[in-house]
N, C-alpha and C positions, 0 to 999 in steps of 0.2 A: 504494500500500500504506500508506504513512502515514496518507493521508486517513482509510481505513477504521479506521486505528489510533486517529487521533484521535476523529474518530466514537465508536466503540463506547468509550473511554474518556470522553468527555462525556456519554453515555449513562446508563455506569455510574453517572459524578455526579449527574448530572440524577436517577436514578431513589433515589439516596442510600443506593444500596452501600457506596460509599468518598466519603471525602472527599480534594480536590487539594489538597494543601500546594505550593503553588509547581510546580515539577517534577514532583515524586515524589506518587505513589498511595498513599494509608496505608485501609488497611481502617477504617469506618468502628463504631463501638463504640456500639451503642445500649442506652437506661436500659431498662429492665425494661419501663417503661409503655409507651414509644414499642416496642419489640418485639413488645410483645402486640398493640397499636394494628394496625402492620402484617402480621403474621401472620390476623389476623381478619379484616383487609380483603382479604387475598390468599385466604384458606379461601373467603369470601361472594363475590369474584370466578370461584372458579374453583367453586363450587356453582352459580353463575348459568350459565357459561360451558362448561356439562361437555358435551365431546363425546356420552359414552354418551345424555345427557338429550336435547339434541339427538337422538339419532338414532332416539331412544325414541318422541318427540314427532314426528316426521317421518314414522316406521313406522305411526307411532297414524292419521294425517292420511289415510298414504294406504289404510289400510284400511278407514275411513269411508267414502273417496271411490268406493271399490270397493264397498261393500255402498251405499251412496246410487246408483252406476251401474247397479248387477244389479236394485233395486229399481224405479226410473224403465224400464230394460228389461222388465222383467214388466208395467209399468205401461200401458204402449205396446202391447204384445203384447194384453194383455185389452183397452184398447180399441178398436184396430184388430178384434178377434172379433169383440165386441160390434157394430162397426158394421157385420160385413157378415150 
């Protein structure tokens, strides 16, 4: 249990939540600029990263792949006629 404790508190730092004063965790207090900085970069992360888009783009893919299969089947179908 520690471990994971220490863990996700390295984390935390690591990712520049808080900063470690010795022992103790003190919430980390960002300038105005550096807030904006990162807020922007977490909106453009998770604009890239968005589930719904994902699934939008997935949904898009496979209904292409269904009208390109129905197509290729008719395609088959008429030449198969054609050659008997």
């Amino acid at each position: 249990m520690r471990r994971a404790v220490r863990f996700v508190t390295a984390l935390v730092v690591a990712l520049g939540l808080v900063a470690s004063v010795g022992s103790a965790i003190v919430p980390r207090t960002l300038h105005d600029g550096m807030n904006l900085v990162r807020m922007r970069s977490m909106r453009a992360f998770l604009a890239e990263f968005n589930v719904y888009r994902w699934a939008g783009r997935m949904l898009a893919d496979a209904a292409r792949l269904r009208s390109r299969d129905r197509l290729t089947g008719r395609l088959t179908d008429h030449l198969a006629a054609a050659a008997h």
